[in-house]
N, CA, C and O atoms as a GROMACS GRO file, in nm:
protein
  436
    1UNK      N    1   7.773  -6.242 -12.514
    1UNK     CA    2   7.910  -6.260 -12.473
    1UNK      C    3   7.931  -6.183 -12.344
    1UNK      O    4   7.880  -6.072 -12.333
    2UNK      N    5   7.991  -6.225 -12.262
    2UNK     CA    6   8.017  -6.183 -12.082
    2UNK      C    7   8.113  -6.084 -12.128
    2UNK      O    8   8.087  -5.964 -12.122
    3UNK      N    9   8.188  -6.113 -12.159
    3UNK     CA   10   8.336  -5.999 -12.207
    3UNK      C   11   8.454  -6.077 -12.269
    3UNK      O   12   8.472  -6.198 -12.259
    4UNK      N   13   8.540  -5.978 -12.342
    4UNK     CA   14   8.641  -6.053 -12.414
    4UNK      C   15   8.752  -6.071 -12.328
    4UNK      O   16   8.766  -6.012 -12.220
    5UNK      N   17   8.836  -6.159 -12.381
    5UNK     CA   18   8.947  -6.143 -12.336
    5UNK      C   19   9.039  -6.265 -12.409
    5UNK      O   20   8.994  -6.347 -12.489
    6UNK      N   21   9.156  -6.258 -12.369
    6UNK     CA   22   9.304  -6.280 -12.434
    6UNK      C   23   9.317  -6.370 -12.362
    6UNK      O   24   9.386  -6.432 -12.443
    7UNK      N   25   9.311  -6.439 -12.275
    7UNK     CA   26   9.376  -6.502 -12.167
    7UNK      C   27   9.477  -6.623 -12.240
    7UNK      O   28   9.599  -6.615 -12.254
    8UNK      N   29   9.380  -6.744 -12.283
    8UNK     CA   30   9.444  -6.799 -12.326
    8UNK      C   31   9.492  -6.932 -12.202
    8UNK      O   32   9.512  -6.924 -12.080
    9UNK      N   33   9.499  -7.060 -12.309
    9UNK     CA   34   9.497  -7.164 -12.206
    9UNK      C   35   9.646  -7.193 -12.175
    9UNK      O   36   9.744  -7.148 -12.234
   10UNK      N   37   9.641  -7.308 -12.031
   10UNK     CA   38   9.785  -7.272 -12.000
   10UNK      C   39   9.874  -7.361 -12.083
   10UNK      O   40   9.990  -7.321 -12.077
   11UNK      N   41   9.858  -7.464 -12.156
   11UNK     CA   42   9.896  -7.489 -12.321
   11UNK      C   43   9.920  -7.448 -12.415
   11UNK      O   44   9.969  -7.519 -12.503
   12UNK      N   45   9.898  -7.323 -12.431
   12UNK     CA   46   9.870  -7.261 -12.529
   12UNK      C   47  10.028  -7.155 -12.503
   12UNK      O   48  10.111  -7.112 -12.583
   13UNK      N   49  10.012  -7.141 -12.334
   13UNK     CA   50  10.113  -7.014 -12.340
   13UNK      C   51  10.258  -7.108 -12.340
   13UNK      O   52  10.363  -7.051 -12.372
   14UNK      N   53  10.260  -7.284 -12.295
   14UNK     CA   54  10.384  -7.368 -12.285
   14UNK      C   55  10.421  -7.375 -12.422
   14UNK      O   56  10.528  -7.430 -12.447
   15UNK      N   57  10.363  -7.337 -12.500
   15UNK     CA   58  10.384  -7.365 -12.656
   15UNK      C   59  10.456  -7.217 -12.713
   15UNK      O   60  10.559  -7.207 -12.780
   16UNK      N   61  10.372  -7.113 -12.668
   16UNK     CA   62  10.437  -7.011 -12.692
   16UNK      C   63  10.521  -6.989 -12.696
   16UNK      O   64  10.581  -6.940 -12.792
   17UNK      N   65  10.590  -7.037 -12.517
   17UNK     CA   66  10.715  -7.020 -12.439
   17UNK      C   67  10.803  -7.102 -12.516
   17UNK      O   68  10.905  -7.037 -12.537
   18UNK      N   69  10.812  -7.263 -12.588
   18UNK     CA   70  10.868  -7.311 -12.602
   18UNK      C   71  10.908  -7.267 -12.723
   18UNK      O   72  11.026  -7.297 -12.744
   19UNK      N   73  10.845  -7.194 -12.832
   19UNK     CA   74  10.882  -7.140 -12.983
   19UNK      C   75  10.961  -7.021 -12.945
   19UNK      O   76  11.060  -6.985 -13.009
   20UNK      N   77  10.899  -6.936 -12.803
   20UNK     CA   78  11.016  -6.821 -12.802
   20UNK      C   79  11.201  -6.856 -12.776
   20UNK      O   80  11.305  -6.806 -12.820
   21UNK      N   81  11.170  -6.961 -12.688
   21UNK     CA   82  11.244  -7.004 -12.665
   21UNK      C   83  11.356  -7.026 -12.765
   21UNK      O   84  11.451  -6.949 -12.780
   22UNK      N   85  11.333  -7.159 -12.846
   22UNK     CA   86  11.361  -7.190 -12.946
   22UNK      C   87  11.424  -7.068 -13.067
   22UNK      O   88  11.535  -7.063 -13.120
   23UNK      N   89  11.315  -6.984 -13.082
   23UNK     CA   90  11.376  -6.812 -13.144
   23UNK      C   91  11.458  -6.765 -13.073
   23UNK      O   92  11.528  -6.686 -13.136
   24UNK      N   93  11.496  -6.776 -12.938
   24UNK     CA   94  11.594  -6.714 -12.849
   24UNK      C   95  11.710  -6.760 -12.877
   24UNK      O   96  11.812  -6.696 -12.903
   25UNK      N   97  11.691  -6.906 -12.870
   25UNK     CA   98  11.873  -7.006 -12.888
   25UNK      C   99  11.917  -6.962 -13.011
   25UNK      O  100  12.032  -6.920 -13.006
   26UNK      N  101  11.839  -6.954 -13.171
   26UNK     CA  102  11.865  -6.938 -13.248
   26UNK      C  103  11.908  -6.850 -13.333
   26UNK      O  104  11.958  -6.862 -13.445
   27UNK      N  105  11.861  -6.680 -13.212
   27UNK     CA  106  11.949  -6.572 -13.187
   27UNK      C  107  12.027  -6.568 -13.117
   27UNK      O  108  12.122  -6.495 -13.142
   28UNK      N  109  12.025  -6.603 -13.063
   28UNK     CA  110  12.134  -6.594 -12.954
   28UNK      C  111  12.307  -6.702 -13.021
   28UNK      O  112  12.427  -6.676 -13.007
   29UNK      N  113  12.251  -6.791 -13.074
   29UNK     CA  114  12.379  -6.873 -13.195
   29UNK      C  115  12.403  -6.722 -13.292
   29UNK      O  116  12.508  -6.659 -13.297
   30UNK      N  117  12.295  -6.692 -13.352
   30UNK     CA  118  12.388  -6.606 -13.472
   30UNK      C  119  12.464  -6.493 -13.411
   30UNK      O  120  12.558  -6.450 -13.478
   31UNK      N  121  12.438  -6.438 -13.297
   31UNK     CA  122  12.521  -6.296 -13.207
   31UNK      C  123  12.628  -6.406 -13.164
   31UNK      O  124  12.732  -6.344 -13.187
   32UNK      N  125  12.657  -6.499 -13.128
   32UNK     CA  126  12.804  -6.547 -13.085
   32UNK      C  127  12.867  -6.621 -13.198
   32UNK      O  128  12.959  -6.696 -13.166
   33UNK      N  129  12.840  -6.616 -13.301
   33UNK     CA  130  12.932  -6.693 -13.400
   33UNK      C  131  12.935  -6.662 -13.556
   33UNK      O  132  13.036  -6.612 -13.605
   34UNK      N  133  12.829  -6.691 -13.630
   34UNK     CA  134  12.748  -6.780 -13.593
   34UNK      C  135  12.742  -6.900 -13.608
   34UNK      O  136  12.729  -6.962 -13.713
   35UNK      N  137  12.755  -6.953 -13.462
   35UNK     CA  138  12.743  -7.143 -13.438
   35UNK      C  139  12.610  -7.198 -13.485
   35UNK      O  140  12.515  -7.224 -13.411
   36UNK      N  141  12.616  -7.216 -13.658
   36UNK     CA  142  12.541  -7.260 -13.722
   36UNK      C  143  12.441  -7.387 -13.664
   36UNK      O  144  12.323  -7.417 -13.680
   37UNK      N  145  12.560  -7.445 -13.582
   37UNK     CA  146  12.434  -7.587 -13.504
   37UNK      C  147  12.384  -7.568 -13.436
   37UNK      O  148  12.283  -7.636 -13.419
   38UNK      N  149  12.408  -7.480 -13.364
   38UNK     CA  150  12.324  -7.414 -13.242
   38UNK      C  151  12.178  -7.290 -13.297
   38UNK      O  152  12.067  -7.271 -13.246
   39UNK      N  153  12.231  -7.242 -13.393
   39UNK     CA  154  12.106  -7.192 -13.475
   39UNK      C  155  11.974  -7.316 -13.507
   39UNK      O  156  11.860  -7.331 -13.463
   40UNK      N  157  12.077  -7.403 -13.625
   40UNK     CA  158  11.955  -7.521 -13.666
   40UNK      C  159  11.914  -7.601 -13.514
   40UNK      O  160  11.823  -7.682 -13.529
   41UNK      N  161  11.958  -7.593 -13.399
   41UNK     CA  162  11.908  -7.668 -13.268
   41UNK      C  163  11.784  -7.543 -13.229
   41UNK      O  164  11.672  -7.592 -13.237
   42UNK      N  165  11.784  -7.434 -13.201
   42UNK     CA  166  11.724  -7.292 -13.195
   42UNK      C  167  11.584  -7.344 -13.304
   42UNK      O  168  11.469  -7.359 -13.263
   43UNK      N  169  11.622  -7.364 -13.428
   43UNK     CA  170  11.571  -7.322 -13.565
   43UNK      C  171  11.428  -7.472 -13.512
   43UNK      O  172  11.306  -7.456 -13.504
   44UNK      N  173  11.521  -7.621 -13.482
   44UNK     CA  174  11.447  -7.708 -13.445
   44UNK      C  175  11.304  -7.702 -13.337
   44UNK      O  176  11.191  -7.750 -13.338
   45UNK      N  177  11.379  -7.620 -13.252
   45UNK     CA  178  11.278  -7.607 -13.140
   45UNK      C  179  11.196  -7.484 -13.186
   45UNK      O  180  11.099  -7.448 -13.119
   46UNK      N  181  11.215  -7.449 -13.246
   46UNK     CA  182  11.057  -7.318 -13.302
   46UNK      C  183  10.964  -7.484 -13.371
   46UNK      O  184  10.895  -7.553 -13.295
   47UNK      N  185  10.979  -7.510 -13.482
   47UNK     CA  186  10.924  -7.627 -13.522
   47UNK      C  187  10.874  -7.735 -13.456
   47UNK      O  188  10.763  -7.784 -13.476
   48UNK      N  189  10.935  -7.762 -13.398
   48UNK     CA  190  10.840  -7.843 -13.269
   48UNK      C  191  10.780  -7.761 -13.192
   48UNK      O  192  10.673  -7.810 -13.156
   49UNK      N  193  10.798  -7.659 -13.150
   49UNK     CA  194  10.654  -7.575 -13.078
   49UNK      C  195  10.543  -7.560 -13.127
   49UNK      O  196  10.438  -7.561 -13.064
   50UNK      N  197  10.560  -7.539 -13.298
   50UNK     CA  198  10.464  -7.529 -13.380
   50UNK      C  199  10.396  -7.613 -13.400
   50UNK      O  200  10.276  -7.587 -13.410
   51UNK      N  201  10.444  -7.755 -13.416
   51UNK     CA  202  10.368  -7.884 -13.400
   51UNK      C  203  10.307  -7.929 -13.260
   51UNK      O  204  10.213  -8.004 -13.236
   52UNK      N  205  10.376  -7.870 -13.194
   52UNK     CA  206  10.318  -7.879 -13.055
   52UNK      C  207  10.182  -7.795 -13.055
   52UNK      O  208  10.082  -7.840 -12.997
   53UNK      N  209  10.180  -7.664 -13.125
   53UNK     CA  210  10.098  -7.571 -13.094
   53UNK      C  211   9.956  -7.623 -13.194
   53UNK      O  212   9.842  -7.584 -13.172
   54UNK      N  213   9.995  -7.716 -13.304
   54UNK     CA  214   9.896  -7.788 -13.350
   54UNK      C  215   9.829  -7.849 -13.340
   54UNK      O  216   9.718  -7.861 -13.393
   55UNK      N  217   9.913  -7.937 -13.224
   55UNK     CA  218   9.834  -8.078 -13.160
   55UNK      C  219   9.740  -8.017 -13.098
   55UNK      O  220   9.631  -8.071 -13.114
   56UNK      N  221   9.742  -7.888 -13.007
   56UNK     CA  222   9.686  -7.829 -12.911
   56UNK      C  223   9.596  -7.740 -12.916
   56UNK      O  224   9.536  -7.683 -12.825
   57UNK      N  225   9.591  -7.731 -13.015
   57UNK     CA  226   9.435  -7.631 -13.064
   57UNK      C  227   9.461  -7.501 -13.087
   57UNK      O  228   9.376  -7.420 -13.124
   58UNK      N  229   9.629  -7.468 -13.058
   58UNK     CA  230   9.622  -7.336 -13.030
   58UNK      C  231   9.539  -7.200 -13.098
   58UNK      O  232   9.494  -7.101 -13.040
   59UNK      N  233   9.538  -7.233 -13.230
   59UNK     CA  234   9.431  -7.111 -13.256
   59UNK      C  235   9.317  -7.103 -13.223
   59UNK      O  236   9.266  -6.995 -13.253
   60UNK      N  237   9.231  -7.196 -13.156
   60UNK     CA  238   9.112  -7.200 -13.130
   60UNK      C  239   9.081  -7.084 -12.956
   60UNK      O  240   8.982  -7.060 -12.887
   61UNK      N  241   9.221  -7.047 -12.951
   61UNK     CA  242   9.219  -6.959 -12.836
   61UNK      C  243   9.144  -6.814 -12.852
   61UNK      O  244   9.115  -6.724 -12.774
   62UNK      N  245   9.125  -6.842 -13.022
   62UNK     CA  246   9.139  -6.662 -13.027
   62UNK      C  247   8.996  -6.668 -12.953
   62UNK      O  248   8.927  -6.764 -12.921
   63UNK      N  249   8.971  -6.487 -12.930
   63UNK     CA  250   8.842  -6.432 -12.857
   63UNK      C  251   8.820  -6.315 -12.932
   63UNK      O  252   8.903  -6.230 -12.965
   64UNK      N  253   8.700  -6.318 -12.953
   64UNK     CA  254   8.640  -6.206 -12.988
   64UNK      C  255   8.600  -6.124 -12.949
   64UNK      O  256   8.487  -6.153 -12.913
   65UNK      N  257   8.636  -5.945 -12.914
   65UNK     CA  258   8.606  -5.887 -12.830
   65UNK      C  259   8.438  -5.852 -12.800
   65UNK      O  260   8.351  -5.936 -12.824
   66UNK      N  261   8.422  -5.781 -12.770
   66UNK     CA  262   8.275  -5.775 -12.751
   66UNK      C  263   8.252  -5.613 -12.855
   66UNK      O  264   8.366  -5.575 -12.883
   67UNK      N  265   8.172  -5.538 -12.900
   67UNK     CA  266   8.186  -5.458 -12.971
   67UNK      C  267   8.199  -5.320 -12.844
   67UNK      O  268   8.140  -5.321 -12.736
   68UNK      N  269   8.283  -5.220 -12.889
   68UNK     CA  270   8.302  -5.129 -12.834
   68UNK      C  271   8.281  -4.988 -12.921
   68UNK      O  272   8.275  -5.002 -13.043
   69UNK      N  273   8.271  -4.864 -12.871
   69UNK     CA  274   8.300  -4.775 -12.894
   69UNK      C  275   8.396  -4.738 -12.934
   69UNK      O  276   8.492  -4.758 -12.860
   70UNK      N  277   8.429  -4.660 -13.077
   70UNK     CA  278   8.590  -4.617 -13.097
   70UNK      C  279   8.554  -4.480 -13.222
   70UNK      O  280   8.513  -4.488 -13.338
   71UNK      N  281   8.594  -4.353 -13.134
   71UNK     CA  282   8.534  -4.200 -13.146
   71UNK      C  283   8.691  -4.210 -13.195
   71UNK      O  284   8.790  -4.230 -13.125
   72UNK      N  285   8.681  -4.188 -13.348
   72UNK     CA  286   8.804  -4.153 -13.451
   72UNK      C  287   8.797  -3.995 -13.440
   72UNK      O  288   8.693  -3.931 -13.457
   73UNK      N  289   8.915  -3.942 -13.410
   73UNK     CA  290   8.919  -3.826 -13.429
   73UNK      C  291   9.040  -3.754 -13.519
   73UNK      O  292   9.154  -3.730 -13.478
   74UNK      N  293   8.997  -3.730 -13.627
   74UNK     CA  294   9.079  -3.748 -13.786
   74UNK      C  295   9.204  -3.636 -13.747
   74UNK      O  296   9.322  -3.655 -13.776
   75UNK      N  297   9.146  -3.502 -13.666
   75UNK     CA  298   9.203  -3.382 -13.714
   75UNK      C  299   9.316  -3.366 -13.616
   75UNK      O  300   9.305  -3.409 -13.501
   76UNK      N  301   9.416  -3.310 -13.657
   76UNK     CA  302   9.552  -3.300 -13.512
   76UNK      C  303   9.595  -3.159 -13.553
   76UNK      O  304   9.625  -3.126 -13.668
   77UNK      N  305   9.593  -3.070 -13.433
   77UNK     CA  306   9.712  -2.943 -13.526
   77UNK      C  307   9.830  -2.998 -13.518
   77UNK      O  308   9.848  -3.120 -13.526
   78UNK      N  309   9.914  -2.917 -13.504
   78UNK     CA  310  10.061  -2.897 -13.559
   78UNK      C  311  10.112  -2.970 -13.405
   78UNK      O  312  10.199  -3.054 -13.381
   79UNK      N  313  10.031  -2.907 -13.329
   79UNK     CA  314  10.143  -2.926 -13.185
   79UNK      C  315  10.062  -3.044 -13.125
   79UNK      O  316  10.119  -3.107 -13.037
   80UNK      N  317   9.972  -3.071 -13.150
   80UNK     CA  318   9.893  -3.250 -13.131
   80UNK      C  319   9.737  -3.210 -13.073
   80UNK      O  320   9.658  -3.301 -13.046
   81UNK      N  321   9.710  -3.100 -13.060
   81UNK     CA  322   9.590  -3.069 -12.998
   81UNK      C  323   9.474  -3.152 -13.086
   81UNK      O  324   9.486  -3.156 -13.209
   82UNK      N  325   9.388  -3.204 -13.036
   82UNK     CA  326   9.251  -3.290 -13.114
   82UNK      C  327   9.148  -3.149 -13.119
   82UNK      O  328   9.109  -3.074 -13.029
   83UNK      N  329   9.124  -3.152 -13.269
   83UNK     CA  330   9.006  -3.060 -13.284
   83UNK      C  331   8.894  -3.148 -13.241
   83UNK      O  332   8.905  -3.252 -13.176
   84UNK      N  333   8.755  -3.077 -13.299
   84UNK     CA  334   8.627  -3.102 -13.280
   84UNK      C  335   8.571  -3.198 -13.360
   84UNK      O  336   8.498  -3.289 -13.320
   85UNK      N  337   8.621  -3.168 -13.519
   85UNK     CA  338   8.619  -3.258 -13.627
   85UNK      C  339   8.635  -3.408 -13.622
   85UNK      O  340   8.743  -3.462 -13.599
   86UNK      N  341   8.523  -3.472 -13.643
   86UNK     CA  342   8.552  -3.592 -13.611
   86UNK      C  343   8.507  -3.687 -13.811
   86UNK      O  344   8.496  -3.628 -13.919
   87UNK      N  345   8.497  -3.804 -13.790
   87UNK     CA  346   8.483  -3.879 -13.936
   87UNK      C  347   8.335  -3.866 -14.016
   87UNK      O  348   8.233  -3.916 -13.969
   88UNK      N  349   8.336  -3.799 -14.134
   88UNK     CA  350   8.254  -3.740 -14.173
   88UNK      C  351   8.232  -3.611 -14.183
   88UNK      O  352   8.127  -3.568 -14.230
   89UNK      N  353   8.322  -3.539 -14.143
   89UNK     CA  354   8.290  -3.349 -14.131
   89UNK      C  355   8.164  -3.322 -14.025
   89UNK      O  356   8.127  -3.383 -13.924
   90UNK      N  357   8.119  -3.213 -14.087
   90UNK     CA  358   8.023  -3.169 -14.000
   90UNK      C  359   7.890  -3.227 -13.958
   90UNK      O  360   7.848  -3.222 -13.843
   91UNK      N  361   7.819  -3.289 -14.074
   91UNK     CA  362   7.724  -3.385 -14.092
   91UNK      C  363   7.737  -3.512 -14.033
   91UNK      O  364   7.635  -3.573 -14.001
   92UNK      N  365   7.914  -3.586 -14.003
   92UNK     CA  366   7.908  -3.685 -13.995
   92UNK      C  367   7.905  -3.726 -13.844
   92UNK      O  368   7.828  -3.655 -13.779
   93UNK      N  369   7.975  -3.833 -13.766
   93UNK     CA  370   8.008  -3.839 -13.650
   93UNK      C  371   7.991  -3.753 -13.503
   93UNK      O  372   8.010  -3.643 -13.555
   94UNK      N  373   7.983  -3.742 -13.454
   94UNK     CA  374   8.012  -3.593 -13.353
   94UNK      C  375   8.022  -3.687 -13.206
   94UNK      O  376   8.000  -3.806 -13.185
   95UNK      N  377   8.066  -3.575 -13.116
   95UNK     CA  378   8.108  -3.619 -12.977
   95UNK      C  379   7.980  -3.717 -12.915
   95UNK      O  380   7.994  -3.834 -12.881
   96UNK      N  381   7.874  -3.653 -12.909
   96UNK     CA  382   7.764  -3.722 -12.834
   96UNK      C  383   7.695  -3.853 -12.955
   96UNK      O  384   7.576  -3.885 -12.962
   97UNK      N  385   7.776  -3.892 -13.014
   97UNK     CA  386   7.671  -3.999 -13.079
   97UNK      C  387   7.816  -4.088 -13.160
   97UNK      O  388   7.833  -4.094 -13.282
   98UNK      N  389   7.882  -4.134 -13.081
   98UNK     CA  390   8.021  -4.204 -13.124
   98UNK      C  391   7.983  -4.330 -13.252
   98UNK      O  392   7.870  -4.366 -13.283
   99UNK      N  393   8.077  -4.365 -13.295
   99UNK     CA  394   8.003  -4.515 -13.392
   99UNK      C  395   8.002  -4.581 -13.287
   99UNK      O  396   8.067  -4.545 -13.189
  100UNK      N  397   7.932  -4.685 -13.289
  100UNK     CA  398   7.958  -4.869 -13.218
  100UNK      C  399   7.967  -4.921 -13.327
  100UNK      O  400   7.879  -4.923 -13.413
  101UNK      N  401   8.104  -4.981 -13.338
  101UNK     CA  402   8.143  -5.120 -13.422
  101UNK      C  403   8.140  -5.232 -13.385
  101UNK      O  404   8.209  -5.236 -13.284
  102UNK      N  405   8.105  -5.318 -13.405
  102UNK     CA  406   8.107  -5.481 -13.404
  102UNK      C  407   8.164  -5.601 -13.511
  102UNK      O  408   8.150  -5.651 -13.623
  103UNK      N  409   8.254  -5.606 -13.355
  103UNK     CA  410   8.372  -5.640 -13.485
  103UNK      C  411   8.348  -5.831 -13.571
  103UNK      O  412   8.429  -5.900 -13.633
  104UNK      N  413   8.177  -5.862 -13.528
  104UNK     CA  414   8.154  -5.954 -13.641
  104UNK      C  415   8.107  -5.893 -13.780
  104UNK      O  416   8.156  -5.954 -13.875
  105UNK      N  417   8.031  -5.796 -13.811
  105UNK     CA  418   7.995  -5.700 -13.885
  105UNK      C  419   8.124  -5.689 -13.962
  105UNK      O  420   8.163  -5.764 -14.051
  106UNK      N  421   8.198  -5.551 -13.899
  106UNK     CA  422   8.296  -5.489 -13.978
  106UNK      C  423   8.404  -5.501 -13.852
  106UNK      O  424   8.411  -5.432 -13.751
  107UNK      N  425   8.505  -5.639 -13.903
  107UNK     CA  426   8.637  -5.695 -13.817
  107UNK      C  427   8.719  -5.580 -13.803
  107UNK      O  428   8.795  -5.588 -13.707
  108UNK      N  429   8.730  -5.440 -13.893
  108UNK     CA  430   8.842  -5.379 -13.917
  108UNK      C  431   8.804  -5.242 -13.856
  108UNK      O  432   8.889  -5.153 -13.855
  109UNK      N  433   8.664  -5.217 -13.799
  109UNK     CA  434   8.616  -5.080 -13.758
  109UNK      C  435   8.540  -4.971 -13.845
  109UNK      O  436   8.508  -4.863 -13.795
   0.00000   0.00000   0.00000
């Protein structure tokens, strides 16, 4: 894999736009009234984005990052300072030898 990323196609983000949208009118009805038709018009256009966002593959956008480094460091004092202590105690983890996760392996780290 070259590198991850989010980007995302430009379909993908007209679909987005059009469900936020749609969530916008349908807040924006309940703060002025609430003008119940103007909600279910709001309420309509999320639903057709969604079908829109079906036709269009949209989940097939996701990306998988590439695996990275991620140095958990468990311990905090009082005033936020990071001790030395890292996952595993003394035996476990340490500064010079971080985990690498891969997040096909273990998705969650």
């Amino acid at each position: 894999m070259s590198g991850g990323s989010h980007a995302g196609r430009p379909s993908s983000w007209l679909v987005v736009a059009i469900i936020f949208i749609g969530f916008s009118v349908g807040g924006v009805a309940l703060v002025i009234g609430p003008a119940w038709w103007l909600f279910w018009v709001g309420a309509a256009i999320v639903v057709a984005g969604g079908v829109l966002g079906l036709a269009v593959g949209i989940f097939s956008d996701v990306v998988v990052d590439e695996p990275r480094v991620i140095p958990e460091i468990v311990d905090y004092s009082l005033l936020g300072k990071q001790g030395a202590q890292r996952r595993g105690g003394r035996l476990g983890e340490t500064d010079d030898k971080p985990t690498r996760t891969d997040t096909q392996d273990t998705p969650h780290g």
